[in-house]
C-alpha positions in Angstrom: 13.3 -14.0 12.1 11.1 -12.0 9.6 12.0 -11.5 6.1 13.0 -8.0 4.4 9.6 -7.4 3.4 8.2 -7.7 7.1 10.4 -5.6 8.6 9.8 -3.1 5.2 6.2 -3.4 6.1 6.3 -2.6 9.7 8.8 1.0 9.1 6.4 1.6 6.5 3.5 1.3 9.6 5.3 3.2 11.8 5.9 6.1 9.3 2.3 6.2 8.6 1.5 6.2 12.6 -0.3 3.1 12.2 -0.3 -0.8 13.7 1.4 -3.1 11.4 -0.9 -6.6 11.2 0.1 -8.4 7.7 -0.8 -11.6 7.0 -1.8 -12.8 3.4 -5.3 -11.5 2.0 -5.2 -8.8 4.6 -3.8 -5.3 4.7 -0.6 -4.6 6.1 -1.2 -1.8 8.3 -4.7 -0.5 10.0 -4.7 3.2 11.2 -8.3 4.0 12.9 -10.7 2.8 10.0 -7.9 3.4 7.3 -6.3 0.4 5.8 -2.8 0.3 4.1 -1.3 -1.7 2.2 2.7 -1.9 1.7 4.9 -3.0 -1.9 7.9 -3.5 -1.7 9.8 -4.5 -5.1 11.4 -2.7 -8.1 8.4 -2.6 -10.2 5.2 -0.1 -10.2 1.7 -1.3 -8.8 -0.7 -2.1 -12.4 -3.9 -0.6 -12.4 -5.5 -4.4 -12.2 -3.9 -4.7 -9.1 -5.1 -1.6 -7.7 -8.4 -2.7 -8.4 -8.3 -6.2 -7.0 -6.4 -3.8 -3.3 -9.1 -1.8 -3.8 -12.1 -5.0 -3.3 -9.8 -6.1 -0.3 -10.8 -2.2 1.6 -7.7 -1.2 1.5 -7.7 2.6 1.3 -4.0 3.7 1.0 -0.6 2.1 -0.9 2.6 2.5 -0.1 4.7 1.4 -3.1 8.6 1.4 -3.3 8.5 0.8 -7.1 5.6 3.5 -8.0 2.2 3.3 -10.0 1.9 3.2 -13.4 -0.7 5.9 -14.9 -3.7 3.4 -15.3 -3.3 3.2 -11.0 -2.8 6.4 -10.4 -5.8 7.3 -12.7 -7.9 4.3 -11.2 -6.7 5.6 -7.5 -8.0 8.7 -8.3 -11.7 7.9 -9.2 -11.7 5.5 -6.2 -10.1 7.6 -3.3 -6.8 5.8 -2.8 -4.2 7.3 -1.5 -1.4 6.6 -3.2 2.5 6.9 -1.6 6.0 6.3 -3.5 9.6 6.3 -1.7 7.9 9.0 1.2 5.7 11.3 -0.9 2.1 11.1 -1.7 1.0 11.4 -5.3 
């Protein structure tokens, strides 16, 4: 049976239109040659972390919790998308 985060991961796919694959070190999603990656917990995604997605390829985050400003501002000069509780930022 999968866990909350699983079946989080794969709404989260299919409200992005994309194929949920998951797995550790991998993204969680892969739409055409965009790769996603889902959060889902209380608190924001760090700026490290965004950076450490970032060297994995993954090109858009969906996070439940949000970003804190050093993400958003690291998304920014990268090219991430960047999407919180249905909205993009």
């Amino acid at each position: 049976m999968p866990s909350k985060a699983t079946k989080y991961g794969r709404r989260k796919a299919r409200q992005h239109r994309a194929k949920h694959v998951g797995g550790p070190g991998g993204p969680d999603y892969i739409r055409g040659a965009k790769a996603g990656e889902v959060k889902n917990r209380k608190t924001p995604v760090t700026g490290p972390e965004l950076l450490r997605l970032a060297d994995r390829g993954v090109d858009e985050i969906d996070s439940k919790g949000g970003f804190t400003g050093p993400a958003i501002e690291a998304a920014k000069k990268l090219g991430i998308k960047l999407f919180s509780r249905g909205k993009g930022i």
